[in-house]
N, C-alpha and C positions, 0 to 999 in steps of 0.2 A: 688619264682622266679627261673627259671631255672638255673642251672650253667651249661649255654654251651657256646660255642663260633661259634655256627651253627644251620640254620634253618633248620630241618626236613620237606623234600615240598613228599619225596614220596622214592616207589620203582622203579625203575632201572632193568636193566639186563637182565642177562636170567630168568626166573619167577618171575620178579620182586623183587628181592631178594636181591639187593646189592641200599644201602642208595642214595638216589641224596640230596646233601644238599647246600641251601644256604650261606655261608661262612658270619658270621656276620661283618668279619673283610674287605668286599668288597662289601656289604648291600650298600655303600654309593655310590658304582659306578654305581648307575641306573639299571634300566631294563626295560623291555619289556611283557606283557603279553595279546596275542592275542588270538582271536580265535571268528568263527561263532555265531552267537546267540542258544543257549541254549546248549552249549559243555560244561558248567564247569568254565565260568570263574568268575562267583560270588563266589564259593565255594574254590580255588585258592585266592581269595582278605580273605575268611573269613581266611582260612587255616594259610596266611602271616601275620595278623593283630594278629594273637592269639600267635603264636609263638615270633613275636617283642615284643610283648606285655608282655610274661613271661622273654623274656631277658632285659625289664626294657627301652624299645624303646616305644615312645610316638609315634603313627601313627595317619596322617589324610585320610579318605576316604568319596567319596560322595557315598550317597545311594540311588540310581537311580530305584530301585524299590521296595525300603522297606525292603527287606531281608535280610539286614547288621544288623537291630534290634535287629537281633537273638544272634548277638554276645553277649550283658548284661545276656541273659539269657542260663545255664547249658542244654547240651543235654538230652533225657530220655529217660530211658531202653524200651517206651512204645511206640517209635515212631516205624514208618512201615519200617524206613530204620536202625534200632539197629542190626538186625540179618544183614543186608548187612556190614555194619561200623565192626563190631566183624570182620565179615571175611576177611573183607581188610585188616585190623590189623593187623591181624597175617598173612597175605599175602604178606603184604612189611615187615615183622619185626617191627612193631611199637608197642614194647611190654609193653610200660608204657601210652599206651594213655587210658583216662577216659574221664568225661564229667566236664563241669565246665565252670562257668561265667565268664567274665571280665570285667574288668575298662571303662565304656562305657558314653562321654557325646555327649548330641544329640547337633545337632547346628543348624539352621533353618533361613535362609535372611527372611521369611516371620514371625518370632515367633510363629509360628502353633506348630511345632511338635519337637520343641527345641528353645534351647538359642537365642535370636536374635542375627544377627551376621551384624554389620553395619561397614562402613569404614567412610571418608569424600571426600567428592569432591576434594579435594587438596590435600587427597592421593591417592586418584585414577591417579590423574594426567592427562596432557592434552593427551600424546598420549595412554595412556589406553582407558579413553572416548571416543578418537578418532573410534580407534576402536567399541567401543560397540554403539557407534552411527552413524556408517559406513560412516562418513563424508568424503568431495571430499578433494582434496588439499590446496581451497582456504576457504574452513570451515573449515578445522585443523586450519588454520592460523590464521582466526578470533578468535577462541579458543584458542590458545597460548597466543594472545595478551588478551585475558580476564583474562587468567591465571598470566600474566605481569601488567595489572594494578591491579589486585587486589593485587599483594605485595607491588607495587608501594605505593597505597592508603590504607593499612593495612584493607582490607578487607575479614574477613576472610570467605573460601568456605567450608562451612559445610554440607547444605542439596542441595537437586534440585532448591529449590526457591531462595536462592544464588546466585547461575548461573543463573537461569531465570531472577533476576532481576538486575544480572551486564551486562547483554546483552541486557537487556531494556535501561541500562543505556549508554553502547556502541551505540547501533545503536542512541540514540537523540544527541551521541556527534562526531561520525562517522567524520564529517569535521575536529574538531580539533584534532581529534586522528590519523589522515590520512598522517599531517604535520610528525608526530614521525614514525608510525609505517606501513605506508603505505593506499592504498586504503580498506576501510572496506565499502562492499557491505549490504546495507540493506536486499536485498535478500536471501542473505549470512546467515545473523543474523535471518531472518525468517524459516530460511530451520532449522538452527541448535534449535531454538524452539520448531519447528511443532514437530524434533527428541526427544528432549528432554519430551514432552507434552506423544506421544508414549513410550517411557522408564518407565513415572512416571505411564502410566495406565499398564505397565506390572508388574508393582507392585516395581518397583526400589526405588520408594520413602523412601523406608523401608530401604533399604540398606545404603541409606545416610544419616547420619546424626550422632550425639553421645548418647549414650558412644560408643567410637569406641571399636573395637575389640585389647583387649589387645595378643598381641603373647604368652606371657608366659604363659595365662590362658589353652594354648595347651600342656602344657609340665609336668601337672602335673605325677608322681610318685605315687601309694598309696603306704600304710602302709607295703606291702608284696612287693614291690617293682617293683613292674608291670607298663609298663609304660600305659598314656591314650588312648584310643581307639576315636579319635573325626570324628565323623560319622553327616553328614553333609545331610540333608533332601532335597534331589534333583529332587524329583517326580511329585514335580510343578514345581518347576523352570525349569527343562525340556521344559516347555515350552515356554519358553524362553533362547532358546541354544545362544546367542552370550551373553544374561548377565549372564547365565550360565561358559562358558567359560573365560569369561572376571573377574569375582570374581578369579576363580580358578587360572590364570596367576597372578594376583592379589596377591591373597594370596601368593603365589610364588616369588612373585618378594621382596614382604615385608622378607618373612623369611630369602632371598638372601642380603637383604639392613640391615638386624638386626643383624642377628645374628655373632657373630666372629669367625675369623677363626681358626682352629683347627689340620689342617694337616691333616693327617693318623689316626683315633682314632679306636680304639680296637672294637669299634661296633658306629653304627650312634647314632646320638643323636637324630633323628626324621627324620621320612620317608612319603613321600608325593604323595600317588596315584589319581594321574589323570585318572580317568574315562572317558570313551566319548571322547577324544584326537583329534578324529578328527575334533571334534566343534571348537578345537585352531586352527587350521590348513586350514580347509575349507575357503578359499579366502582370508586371510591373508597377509597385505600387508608386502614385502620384509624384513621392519624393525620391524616389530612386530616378523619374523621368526627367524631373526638376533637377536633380545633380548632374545627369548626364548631357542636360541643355548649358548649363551652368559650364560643365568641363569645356566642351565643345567651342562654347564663348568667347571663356577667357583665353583658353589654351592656346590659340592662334597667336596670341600677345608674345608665347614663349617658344615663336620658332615652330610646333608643332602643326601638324597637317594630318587631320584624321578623314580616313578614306573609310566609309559603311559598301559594306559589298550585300547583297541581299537580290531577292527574285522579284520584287515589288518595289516601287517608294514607296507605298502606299505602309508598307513593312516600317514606315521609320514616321516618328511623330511630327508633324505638321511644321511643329516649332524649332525642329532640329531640323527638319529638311531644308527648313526654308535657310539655314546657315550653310548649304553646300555646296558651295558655288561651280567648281567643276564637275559634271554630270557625260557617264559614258554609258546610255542605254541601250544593250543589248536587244532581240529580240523578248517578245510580251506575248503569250499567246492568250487567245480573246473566246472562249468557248463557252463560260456561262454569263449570267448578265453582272455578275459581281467581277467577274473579271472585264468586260467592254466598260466597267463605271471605273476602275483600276487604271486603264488603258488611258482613257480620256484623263483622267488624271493628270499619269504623266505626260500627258503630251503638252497640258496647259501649263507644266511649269516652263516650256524652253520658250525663248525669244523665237518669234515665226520665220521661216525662212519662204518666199512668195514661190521660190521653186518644185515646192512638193508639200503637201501635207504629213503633218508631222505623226499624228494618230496611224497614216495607214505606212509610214514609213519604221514607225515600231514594231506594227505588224509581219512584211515584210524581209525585211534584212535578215540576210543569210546568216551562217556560222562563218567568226570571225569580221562580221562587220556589225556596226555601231550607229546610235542614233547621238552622236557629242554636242557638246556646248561647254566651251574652258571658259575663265573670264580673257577678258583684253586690258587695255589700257584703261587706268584708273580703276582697273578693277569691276566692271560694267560685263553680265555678260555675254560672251559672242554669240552670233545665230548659231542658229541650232543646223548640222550639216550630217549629211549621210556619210559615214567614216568606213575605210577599207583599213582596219587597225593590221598596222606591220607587225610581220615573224619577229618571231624571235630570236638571238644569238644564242641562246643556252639551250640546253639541251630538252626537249618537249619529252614531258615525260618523267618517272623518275629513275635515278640512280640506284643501281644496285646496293646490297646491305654492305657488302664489303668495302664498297667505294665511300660509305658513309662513314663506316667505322672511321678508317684513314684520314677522313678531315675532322670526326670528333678529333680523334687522339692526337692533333697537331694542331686543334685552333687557339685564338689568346686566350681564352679560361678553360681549358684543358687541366686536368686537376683539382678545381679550386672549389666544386661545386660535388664532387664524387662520394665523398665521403660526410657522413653526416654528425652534427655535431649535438650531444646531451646534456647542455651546462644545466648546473641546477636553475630549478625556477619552480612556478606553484606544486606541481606536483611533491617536488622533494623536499620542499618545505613546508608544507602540510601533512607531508607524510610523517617527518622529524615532529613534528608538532601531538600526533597524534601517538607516535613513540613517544614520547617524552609524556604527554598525558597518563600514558599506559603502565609507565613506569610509576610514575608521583602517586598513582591509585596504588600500583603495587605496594608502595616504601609506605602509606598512609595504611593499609588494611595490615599490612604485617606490625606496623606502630599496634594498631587494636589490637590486634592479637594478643602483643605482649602485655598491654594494659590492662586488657580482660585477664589473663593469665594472673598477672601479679594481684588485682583485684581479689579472686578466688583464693589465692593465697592466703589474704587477709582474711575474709571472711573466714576462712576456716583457720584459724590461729596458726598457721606455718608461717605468720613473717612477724617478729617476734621485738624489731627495731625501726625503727624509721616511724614515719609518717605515712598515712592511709593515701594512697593515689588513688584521685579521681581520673575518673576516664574525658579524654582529650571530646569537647565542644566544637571542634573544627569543622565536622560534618553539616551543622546546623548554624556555623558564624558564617554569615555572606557578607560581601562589600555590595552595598546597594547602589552607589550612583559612581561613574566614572570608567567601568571598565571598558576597555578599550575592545573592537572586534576580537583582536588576540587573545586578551584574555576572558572574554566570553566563548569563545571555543574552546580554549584548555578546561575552561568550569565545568563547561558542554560534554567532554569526552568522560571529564572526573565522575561525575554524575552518574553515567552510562558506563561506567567498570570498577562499580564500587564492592563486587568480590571477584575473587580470583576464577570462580565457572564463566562471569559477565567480563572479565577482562579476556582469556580464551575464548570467546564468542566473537568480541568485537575483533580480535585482534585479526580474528580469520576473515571477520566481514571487510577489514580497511586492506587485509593482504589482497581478497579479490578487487575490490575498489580502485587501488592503486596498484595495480598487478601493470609494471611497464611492457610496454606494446615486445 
């Protein structure tokens, strides 16, 4: 592991000659790294990830086109850009760089190409969902309130079908639930289905349910002290950008609710680059921007260091930018006028450097160089300098599938995450609830039966001893105040199969209802 107390991102200056470094000791106060599509900012992510990585700093990144793979595996002298990388080197002074692997585990929502990575529906929570299911006002609501009685009724929200089928159970009790918690529209409840039905064919289904994702399992250290590299298979999910974004605030907001806080520490305890930034952002409602300014804030307090990668600042709100204190601008190209008012933008967030203009120096810079500014001392931050960002040690590029496989099946949660787990929860106790309804209707109409039966007996002089049986009032005795949601649902199903044709009806409508994935 390295003994420094600074990331080496590049050369500086007049011939690039004087160090630009990251300040380990201010890693936690965020940053920024933008820039056009194909200027360098993958190679910038691998550069930061390797360096944290030898200072014993556990990073997460998503790999949005596979190339981060390359980090597990050492550069080689054979590749076509060796004779370039040599030269940089000794271009910025980077007189101890070599080639070399690092601590690398994959992670994958889909388990294709890494660990499965799942949460549950009741950590997601209502207003995350909200968002990833782009619900109106009055579907949030209904949502909330699904979110309230399932704690109410101890049901717990683990997968899709959970939800799916405590909202089957909402809209048949709609009336009585209307008295507590307001009007619940069935439409309401249809719309937030058809949502839900879309999510699980983007392949979310995967994402929900247990073993949930343990945090710690992020944080591991090896032997040599280096911390983990958790690189997150984004290349499909892409295609699906709001459940895309929504894991990653997700995960965000967990590490914010977990972890404790720590003050000022000497270097972060784990660093969190958001890729694609603009997917958080793009039509975002007010409160979701407000938690995300909120996470961002505090989260510093706890060791953490979140890094927005994006094509723009301009891509990220005003009031979060202004929190991101280390900034590596890539090139900005300037071709309509909304891009030259973008451009100028950026350039007025850096301290002035009297050597060059900072606007045409965005313009300008090549692939692989930078327009930076870290903080310094106290925290204040440095001029803004035209950067020659240093090669990389790992390997550029990604790693074959085989070569992947072989570090899934050997890293620390290898196993632990593979296999998925079905304990009961809302579904199978809603389901039992509405057996068990199904039944109590049956054991009650076959009661009639026989009362009717012995009735007729009477009337017609076949029962010759006893006393005349009246037929059982039970149908028509209700309890009017007290009953509990539970037992306003058993009332509910009793109701709806009160003969044996309406009991085979329903029974087939709750089979497909609660038909498990």
């Amino acid at each position: 592991m390295a003994d420094t107390d600074n990331v080496f991102v590049g050369g500086g200056g007049e011939g690039y000659s004087e160090p630009q470094e990251l300040l380990l000791k201010y890693a936690n106060r965020h940053g920024l790294i933008a820039g056009a599509t194909g200027t360098g900012k993958t190679v910038t992510l691998q550069i930061l990830a390797e360096s944290l990585s030898n200072a014993g700093v556990p990073v997460f990144m998503s790999d949005v086109k596979g190339d981060l793979s390359g980090l597990a595996a050492a550069g080689s002298e054979t590749h076509k850009l060796h004779g370039a990388f040599m030269e940089r080197a000794a271009k910025i002074g980077f007189d101890d760089y070599a080639y070399d692997s690092f601590p690398v585990t994959f992670w994958d929502m889909y388990g294709e190409s890494g660990h499965p990575v799942r949460t549950t529906v009741s950590e997601m929570g209502p207003l995350l969902l909200s968002r990833l299911l782009e619900l109106s006002e009055a579907q949030e609501g209904i949502l909330n309130i699904a979110f309230r009685v399932a704690d109410e009724e101890g049901l717990p929200l683990l997968d899709l079908k959970d939800l799916q089928s405590l909202l089957v159970w909402i809209g048949q009790n709609a009336k009585s639930l209307a008295l507590r918690y307001g009007f619940v529209s069935s439409q309401s409840v249809g719309a937030i289905q058809r949502r839900l039905l879309v999510l699980e064919n983007q392949g979310a289904g995967d994402f929900f349910g247990e073993p949930a994702l343990d945090l710690e399992d992020m944080f591991h250290v090896d032997a040599d002290g280096r911390g983990q590299i958790n690189v997150l298979a984004a290349d499909k999910l892409m295609s699906a950008p709001k459940l895309y974004a929504t894991f990653l605030l997700w995960l965000l907001s967990e590490l914010f609710e977990t972890l404790p806080e720590v003050g000022d520490p000497d270097k972060p305890i784990f660093v969190f680059f958001f890729d694609e930034a603009h997917l958080l952002f793009d039509g975002a409602p007010k409160a979701l921007v407000d938690k995300v300014e909120q996470v961002a804030r505090l989260i510093r307090s706890k060791g953490v260091g979140v890094y927005f990668i994006t094509q723009k600042p301009a891509d990220v709100p005003e009031d979060i930018l202004g929190q991101l204190g280390n900034r590596v601008q890539h090139a900005l190209r300037a071709f309509t006028r909304k891009d030259q008012k973008d451009l100028r933008s950026a350039a007025d967030t850096y301290r002035e450097n009297p050597r060059f203009d900072v606007e045409d120096a965005i313009k300008e810079v090549g692939v692989g160089e930078a327009v930076t500014s870290f903080l310094i001392k106290k925290g204040i931050p440095g001029m803004v300098e035209r950067t020659l960002i240093r090669p990389p040690s790992s390997q550029l590029g990604p790693i074959s599938d085989k070569e992947r496989r072989a570090i899934i099946a050997t890293s620390p949660v290898a196993g632990k995450y593979e296999t998925t787990l079905d304990r009961e929860s809302a579904f199978e106790m809603l389901a039992k609830r509405a057996e068990d309804a199904a039944k109590a209707a049956e054991e009650a109409e076959a009661k009639e039966d026989e009362l009717e039966a012995r009735e007729r007996e009477y009337q017609t002089a076949r029962r010759y001893s006893g006393t005349r049986v009246n037929r059982s009032t039970s149908k028509t005795t209700r309890k009017r105040r007290g009953d509990s949601a539970g037992e306003a649902f058993a009332k509910s199903m009793m109701r709806s199969i009160g003969t044996k044709a309406g009991t085979a009806i329903v029974r087939g409508i709750m089979g497909s209802l609660f038909k498990a994935r």
